[in-house]
Structures are given as C-alpha cells and as structure tokens.
ROTISE-261321 format. One record per residue: residue in one letter; x, y, z of N, C-alpha, C in turn. Coordinates in steps of 0.05 Angstrom, whole numbers, plus 5000, padded with zeros to 4 digits. Layout:
N
aXYZXYZXYZ ...
REM end
This chain:
113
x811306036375814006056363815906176384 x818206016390820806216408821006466395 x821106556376822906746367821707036381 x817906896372816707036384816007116410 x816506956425816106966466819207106458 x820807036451823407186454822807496452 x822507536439822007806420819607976442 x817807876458815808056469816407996495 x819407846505820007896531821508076533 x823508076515825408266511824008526497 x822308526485822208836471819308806474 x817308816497816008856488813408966483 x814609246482812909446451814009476434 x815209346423816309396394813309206377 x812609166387810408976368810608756345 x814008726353815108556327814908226327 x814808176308813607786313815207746279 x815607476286816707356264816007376246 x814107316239812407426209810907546214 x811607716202812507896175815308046190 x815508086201817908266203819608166209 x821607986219824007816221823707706193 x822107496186822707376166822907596143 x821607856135821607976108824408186114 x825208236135828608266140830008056125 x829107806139832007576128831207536098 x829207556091829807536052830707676043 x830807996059831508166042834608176043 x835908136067837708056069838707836053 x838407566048838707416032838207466005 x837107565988836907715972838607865962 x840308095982842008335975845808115981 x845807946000846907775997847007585978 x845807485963846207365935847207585916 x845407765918846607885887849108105900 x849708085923852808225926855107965929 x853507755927857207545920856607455895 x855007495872855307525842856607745832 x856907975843858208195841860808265849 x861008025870864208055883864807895862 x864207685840866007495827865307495798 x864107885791864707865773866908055757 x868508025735870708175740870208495729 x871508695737871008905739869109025753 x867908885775867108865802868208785832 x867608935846868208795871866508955895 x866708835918866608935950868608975961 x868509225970870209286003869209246025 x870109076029869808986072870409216078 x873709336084873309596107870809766110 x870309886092867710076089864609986077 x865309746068861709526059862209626040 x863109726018861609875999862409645966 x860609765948862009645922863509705912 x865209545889867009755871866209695854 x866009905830865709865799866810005793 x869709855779872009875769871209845728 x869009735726868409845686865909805694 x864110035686861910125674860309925665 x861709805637860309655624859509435639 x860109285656860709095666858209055682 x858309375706854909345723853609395711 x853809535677850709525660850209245655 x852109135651850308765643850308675675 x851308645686850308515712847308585728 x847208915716844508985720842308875702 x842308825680841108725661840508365680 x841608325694841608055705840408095724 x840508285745840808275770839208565774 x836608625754835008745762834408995792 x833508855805833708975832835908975839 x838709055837841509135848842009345839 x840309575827840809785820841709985845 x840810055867842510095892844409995904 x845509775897848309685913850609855902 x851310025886853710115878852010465899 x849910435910849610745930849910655959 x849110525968848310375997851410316006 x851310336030853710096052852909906046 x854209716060853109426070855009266085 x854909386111855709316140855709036137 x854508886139853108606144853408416134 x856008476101855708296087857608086100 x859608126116861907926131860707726139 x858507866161855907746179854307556156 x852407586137851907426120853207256110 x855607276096857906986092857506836117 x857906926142857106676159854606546164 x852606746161849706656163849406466134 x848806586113847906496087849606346076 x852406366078855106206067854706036033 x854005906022853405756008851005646002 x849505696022847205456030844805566016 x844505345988842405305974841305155972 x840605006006839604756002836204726002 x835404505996832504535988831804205992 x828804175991828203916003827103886038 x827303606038826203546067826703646094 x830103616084831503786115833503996102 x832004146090832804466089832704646110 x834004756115833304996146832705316121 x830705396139829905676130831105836157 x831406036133831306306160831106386182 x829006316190826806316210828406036233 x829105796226829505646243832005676248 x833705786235837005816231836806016264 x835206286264835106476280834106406309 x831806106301830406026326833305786348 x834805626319836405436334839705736351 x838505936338841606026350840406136371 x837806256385837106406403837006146421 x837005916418836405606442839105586448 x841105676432844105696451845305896455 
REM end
C-alpha cells in the first residue's frame, strides 16, 4: 500500500499503517462530519467556523436531534477545527457501488500528486 511506504519513510517510528489507524481516523472523522452538517441544518442549531464550535440556540431541539444522533452527545463540548477541511474532503459524497472511492483511496490518489 502507498500510504503505507509513505508513512514509514516519512515517520518512521511512529509505527502507523493504514489500517487501523488512518482508516479508523477517517471514519471517525466522517462520522463526526455527518452528524455536524445535520446539526448545522437543523433549526435552532448551528456551527461556528471562526472558533469550530456548535451553537444550540433551543434546548429542545439538541434533545431530539440527540434522540437521532445518538453518539453526538459531545459535539455541543469539543472544537472542531476540521470541519471547513471535511466539507472539502467528504462534501456530499454518498456514493456507493462499483466505483465508489473510500477513504483510504481518496488519501492514497492525493499523496500521488
């Protein structure tokens, strides 16, 4: 795997290799990126870019979104630097099928340019 010769030329004792650790980064990322742009669009919710952070502007609003969205119980504590960076990485793309790109190849075609 490139990502991997990449990764143990450049770093290497970090002992890091694509799987498990790049790829269980980018889910988790993808992950906290999904359920922070259901949160930017729902109302009496939002994100701030300047500082990453959330807003919850009514109460009631992140109790049902939590009721949805389970694991987002930390996004109204946490930053989240990265989310600008994810709109460009993750953008829309729910694609699935034959020529789907995962994670993993998204990171391998941008390190070949």
């Amino acid at each position: 795997m490139e990502l991997e010769h990449y990764l143990r030329e450049r770093h290497p004792e970090s002992g890091l290799k694509g799987e498990p650790h790049v790829n269980s980064k980018l889910k988790f990322w993808k992950r906290s990126y999904a359920s922070l742009s259901l949160l930017k669009g729902r109302s009496g919710l939002g994100f701030q870019y300047s500082d990453g952070t959330t807003i919850i502007d009514d109460p009631k609003e992140w109790d049902k979104f939590l009721k949805n969205e389970p694991g987002a119980s930390n996004m109204n504590t946490k930053k989240w630097p990265l989310f600008a960076d994810w709109e460009e990485i993750f953008g829309k793309d729910r694609a699935t099928g034959e020529h789907a790109e995962g994670p993993l190849d998204a990171v391998e075609d941008i390190l070949k340019s």
